[in-house]
Every structure is written in C-alpha cells, then in structure tokens.
N, CA, C and O of each residue as an XYZ file, in Angstrom:
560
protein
N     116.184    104.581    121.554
C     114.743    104.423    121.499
C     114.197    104.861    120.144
O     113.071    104.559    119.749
N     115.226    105.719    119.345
C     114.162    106.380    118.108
C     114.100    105.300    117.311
O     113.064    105.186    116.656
N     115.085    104.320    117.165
C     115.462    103.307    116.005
C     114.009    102.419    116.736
O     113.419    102.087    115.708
N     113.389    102.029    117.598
C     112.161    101.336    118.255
C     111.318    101.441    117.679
O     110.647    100.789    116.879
N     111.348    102.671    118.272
C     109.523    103.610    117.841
C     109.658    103.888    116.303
O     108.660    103.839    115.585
N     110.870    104.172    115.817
C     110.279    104.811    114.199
C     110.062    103.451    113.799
O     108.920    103.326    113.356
N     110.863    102.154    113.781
C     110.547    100.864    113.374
C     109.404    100.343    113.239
O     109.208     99.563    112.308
N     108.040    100.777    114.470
C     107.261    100.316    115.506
C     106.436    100.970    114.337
O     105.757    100.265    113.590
N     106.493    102.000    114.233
C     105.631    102.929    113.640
C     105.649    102.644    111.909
O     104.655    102.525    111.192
N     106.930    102.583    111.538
C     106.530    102.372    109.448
C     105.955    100.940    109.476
O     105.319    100.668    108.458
N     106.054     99.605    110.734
C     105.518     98.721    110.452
C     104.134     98.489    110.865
O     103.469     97.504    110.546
N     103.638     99.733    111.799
C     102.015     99.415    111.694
C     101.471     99.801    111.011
O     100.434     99.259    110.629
N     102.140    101.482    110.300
C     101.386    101.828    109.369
C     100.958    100.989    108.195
O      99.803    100.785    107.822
N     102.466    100.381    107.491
C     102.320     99.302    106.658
C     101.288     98.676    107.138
O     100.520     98.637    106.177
N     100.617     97.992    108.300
C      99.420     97.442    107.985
C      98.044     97.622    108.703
O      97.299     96.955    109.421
N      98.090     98.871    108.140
C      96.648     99.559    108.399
C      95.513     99.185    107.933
O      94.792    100.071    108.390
N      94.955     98.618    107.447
C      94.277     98.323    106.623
C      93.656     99.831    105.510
O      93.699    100.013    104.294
N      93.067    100.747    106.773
C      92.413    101.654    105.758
C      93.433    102.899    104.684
O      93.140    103.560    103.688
N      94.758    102.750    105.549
C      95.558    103.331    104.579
C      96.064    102.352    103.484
O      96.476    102.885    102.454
N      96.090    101.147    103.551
C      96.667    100.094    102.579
C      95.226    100.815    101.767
O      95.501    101.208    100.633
N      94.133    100.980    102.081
C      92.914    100.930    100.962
C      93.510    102.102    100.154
O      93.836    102.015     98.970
N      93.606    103.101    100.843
C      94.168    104.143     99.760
C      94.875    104.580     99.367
O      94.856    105.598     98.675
N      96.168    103.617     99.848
C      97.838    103.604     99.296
C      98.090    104.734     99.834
O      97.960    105.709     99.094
N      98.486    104.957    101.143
C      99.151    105.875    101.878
C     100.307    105.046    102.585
O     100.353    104.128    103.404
N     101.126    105.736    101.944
C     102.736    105.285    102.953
C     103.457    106.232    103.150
O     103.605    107.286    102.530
N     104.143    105.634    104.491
C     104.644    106.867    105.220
C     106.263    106.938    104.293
O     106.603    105.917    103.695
N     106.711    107.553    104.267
C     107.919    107.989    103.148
C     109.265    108.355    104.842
O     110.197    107.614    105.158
N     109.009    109.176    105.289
C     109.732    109.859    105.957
C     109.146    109.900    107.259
O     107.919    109.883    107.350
N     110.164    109.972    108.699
C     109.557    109.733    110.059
C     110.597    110.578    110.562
O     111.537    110.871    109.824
N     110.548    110.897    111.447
C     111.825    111.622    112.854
C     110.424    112.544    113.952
O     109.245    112.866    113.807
N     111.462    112.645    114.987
C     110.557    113.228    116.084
C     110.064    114.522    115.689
O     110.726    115.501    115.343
N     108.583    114.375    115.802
C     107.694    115.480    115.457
C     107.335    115.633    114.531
O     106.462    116.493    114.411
N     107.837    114.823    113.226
C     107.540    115.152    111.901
C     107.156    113.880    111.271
O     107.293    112.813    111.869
N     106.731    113.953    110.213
C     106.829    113.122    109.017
C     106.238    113.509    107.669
O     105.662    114.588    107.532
N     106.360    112.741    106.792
C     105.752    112.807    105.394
C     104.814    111.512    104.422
O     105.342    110.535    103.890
N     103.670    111.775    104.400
C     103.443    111.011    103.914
C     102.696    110.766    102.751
O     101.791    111.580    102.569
N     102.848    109.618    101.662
C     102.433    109.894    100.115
C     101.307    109.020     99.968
O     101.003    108.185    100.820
N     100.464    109.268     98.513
C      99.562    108.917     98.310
C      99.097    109.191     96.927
O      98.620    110.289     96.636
N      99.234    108.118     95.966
C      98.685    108.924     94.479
C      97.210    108.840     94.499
O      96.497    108.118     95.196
N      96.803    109.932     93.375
C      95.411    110.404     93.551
C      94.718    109.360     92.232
O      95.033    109.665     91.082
N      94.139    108.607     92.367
C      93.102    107.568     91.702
C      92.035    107.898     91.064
O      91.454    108.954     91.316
N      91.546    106.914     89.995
C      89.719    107.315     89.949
C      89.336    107.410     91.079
O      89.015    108.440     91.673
N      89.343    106.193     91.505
C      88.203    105.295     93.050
C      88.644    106.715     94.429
O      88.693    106.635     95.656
N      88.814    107.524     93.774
C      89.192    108.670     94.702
C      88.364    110.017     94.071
O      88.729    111.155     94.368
N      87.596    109.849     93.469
C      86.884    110.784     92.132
C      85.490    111.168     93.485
O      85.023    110.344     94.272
N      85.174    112.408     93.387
C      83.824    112.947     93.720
C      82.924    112.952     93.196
O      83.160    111.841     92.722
N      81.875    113.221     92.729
C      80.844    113.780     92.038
C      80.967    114.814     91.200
O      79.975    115.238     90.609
N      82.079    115.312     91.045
C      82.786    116.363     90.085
C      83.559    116.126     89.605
O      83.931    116.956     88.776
N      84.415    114.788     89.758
C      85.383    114.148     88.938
C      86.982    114.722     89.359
O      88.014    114.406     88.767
N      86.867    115.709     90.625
C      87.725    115.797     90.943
C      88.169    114.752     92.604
O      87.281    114.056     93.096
N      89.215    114.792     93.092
C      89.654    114.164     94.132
C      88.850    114.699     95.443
O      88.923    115.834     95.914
N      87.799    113.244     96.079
C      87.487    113.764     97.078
C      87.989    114.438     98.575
O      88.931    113.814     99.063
N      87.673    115.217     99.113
C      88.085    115.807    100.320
C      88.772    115.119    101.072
O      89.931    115.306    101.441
N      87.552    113.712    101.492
C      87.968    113.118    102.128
C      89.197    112.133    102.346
O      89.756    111.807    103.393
N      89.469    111.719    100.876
C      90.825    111.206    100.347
C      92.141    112.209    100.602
O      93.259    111.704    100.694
N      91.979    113.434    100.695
C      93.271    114.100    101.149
C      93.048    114.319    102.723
O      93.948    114.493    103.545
N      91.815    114.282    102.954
C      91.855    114.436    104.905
C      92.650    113.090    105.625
O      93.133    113.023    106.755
N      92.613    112.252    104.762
C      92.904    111.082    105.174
C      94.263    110.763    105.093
O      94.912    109.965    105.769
N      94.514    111.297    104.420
C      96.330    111.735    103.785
C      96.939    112.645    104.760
O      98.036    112.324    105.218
N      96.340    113.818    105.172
C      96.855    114.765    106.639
C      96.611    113.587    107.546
O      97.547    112.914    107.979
N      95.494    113.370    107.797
C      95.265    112.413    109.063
C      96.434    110.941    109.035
O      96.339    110.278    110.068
N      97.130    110.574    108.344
C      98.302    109.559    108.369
C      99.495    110.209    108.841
O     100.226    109.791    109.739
N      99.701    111.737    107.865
C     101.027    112.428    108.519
C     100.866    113.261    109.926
O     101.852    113.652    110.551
N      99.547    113.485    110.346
C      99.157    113.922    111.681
C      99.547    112.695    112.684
O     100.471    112.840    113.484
N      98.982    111.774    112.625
C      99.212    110.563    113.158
C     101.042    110.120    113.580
O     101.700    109.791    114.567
N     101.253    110.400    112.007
C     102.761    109.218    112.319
C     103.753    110.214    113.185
O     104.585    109.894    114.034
N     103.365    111.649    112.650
C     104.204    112.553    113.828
C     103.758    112.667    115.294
O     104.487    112.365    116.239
N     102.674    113.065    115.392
C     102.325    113.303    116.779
C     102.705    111.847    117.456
O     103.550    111.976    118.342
N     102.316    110.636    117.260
C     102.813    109.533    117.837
C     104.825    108.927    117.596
O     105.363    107.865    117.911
N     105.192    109.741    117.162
C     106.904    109.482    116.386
C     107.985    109.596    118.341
O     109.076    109.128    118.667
N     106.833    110.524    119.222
C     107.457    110.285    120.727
C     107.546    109.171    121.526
O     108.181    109.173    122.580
N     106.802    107.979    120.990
C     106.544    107.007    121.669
C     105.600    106.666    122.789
O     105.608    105.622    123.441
N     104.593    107.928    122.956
C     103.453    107.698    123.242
C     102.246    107.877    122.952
O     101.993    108.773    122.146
N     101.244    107.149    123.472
C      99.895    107.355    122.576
C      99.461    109.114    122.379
O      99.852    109.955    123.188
N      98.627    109.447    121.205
C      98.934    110.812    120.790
C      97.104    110.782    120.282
O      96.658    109.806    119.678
N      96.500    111.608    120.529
C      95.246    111.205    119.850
C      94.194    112.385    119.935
O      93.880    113.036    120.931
N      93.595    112.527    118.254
C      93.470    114.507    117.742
C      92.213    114.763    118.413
O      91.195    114.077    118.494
N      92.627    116.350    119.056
C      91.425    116.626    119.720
C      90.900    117.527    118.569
O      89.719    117.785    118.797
N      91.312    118.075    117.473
C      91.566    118.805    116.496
C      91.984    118.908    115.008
O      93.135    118.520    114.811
N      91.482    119.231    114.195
C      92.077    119.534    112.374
C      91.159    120.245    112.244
O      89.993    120.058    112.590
N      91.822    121.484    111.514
C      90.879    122.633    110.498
C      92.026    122.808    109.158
O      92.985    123.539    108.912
N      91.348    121.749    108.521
C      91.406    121.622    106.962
C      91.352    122.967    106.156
O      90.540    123.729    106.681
N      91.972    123.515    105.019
C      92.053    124.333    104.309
C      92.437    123.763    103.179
O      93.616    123.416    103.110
N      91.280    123.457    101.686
C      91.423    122.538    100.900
C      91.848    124.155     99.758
O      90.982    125.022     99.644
N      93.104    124.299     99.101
C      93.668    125.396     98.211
C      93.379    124.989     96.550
O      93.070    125.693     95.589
N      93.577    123.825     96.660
C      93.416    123.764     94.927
C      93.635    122.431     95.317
O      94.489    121.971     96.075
N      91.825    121.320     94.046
C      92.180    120.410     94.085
C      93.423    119.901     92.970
O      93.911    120.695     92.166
N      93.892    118.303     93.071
C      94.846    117.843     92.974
C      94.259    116.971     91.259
O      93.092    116.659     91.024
N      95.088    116.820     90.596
C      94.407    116.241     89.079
C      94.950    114.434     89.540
O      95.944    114.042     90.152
N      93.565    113.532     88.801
C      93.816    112.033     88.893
C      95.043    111.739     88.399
O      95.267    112.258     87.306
N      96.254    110.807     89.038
C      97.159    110.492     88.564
C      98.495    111.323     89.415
O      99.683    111.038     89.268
N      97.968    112.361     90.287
C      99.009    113.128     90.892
C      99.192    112.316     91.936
O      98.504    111.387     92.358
N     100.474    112.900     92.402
C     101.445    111.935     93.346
C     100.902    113.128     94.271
O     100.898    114.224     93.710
N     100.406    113.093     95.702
C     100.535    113.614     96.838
C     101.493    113.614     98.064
O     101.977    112.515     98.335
N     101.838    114.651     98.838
C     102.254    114.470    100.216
C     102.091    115.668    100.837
O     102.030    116.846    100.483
N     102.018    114.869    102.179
C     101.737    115.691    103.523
C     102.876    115.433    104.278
O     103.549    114.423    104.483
N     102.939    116.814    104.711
C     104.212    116.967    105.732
C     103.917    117.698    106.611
O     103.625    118.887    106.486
N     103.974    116.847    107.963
C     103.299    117.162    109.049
C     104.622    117.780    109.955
O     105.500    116.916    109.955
N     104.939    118.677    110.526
C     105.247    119.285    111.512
C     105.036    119.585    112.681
O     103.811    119.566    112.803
N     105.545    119.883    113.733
C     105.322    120.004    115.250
C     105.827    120.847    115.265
O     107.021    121.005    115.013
N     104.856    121.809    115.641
C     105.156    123.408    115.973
C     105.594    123.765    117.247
O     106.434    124.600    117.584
N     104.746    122.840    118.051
C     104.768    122.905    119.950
C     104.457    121.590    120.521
O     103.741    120.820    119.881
N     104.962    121.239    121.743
C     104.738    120.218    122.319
C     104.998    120.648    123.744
O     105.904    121.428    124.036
N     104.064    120.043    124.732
C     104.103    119.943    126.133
C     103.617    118.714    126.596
O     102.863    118.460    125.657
N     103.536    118.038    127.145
C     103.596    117.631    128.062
C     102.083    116.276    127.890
O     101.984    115.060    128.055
N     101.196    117.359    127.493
C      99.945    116.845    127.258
C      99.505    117.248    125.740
O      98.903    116.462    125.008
N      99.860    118.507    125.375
C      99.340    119.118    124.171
C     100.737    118.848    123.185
O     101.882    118.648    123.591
N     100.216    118.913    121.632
C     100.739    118.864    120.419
C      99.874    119.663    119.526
O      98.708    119.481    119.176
N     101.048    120.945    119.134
C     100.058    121.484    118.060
C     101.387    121.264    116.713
O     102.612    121.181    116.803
N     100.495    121.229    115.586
C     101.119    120.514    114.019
C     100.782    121.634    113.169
O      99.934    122.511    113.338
N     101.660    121.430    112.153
C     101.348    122.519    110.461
C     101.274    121.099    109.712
O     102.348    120.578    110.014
N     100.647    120.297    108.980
C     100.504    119.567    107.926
C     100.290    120.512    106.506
O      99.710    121.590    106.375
N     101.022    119.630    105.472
C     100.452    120.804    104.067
C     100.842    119.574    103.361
O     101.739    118.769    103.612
N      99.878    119.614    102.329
C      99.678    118.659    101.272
C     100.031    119.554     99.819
O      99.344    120.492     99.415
N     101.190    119.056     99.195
C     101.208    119.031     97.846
C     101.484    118.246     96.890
O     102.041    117.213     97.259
N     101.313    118.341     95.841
C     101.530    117.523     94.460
C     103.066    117.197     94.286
O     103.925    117.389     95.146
N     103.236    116.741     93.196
C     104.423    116.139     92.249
C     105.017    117.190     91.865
O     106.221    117.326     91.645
N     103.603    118.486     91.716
C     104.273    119.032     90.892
C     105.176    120.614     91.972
O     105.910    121.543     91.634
N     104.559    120.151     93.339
C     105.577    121.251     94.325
C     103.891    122.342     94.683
O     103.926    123.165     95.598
N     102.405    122.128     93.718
C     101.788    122.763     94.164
C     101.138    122.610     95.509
O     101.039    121.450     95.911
N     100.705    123.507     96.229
C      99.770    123.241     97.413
C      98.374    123.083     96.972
O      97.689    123.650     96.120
N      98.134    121.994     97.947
C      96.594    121.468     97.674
C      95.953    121.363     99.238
O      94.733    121.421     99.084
N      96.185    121.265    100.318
C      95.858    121.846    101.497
C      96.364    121.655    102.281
O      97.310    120.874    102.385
N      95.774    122.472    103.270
C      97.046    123.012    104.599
C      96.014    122.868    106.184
O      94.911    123.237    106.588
N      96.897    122.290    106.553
C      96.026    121.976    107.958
C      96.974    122.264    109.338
O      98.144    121.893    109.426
N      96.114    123.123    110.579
C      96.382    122.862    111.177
C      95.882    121.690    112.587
O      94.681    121.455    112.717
N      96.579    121.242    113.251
C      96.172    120.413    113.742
C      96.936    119.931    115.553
O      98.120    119.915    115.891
N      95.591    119.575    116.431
C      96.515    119.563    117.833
C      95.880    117.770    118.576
O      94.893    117.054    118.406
N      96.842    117.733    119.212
C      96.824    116.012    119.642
C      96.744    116.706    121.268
O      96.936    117.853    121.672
N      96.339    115.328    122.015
C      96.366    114.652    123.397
C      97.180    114.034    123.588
O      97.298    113.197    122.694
N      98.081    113.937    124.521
C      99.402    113.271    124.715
C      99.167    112.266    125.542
O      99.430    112.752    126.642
N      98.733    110.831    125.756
C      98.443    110.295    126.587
C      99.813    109.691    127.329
O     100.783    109.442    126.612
N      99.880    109.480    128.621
C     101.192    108.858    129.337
C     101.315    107.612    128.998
O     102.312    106.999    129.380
N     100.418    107.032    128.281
C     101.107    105.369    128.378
C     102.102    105.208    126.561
O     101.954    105.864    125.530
N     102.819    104.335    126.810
C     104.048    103.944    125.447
C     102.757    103.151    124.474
O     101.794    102.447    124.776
N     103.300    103.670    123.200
C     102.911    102.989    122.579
C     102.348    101.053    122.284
O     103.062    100.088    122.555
N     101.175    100.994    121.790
C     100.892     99.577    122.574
C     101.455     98.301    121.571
O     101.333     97.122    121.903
N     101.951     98.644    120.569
C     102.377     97.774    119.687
C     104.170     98.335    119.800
O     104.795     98.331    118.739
N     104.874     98.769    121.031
C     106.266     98.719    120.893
C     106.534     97.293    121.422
O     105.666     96.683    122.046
N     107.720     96.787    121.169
C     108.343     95.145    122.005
C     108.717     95.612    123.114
O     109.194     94.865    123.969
C-alpha cells in the first residue's frame, strides 16, 4: 500500500495548483513524514522586502499536509502555531520537514521546521490533524 499512497500523493501534489503558484514540491515522503522545498522569490517580497509569512506558512502547510495524509487517509488541521525565527534572504532555497510526533486513531500531532540552503532555521511549527476514516479520494 505505501508504493499507492506515496505515488497518489507526489502526483496530486504535483498538481495543486496553489503550490505549482509558489513552486512547492514535495522532495521526500514516508509514513508520518515528509519534506518539502520551495525557493524564496521577489513575487514572495512583503512590504519590507523581506519574504512574506505567508509564503513560508504555506511551505509548513504542504509538509503538514503531505505527512499527516502519507497514512492513506483523509487528515485535515485542526491546528498550527507558527514560530517565524529569522527571515529567509530572496533567492534562498527553503524546506520543511514535517514530522509525526504522535498518532491515534483520530488525532496527529507534527514538529515541522523550515530551513534554508544554508542549514539555518527560519521557522518552526507545531502542528495537529483530524484523522478522518475514509481512504484517500484520489487513490485507484
């Protein structure tokens, strides 16, 4: 079943639309985990010229996603408390690596942490899912 679901999973991400917008791909998958990248852009610039928030929430929220759902059933966040450490400079390569700390039944709690190219941390999230009983709706 893992060869299914991880299949199931790098090919929807591939077409997400809103992660295609901000070039997020998933790099790495296995149960409970994953990693996923994202270089940091102008069209990703704040009002301070640094990388907006929301462009790295969105980056946890792909590696939150591809793990908590990596079981083969629907998975969906009741939860994220973001901790933004140091922003990231235009042109840096990002990733998030999401972890599964705990799992039951219904609940998923995660460690996500986002760093650079260069090995620095740029933020750290924790984060907990809903385990719904039904299989994923895009498996064959």
């Amino acid at each position: 079943m893992k060869n299914e679901v991880f299949d199931a999973i790098y090919k929807k991400l591939e077409s997400e639309p809103y992660a295609n917008k901000l070039g997020l791909k998933l790099i790495n998958l296995d149960y409970g985990y994953s990693m996923v990248e994202m270089s940091v852009t102008e069209e990703m610039e704040n009002m301070f010229g640094m990388a907006h928030g929301g462009a790295i929430f969105s980056l946890l929220d792909e590696a939150f996603e591809a793990a908590s759902n990596s079981h083969g059933t629907i998975s969906v966040a009741l939860s994220m408390n973001v901790f933004y450490v140091k922003p990231p400079s235009i042109g840096d390569i990002l990733y998030a690596e999401a972890k599964e700390m705990s799992k039951t039944k219904r609940i998923g709690n995660y460690d996500i942490k986002v760093r650079n190219n260069k090995g620095d941390l740029i933020a750290a999230c924790q984060a907990m899912v809903y385990r719904k009983e039904e299989k994923l709706p895009f498996l064959n």
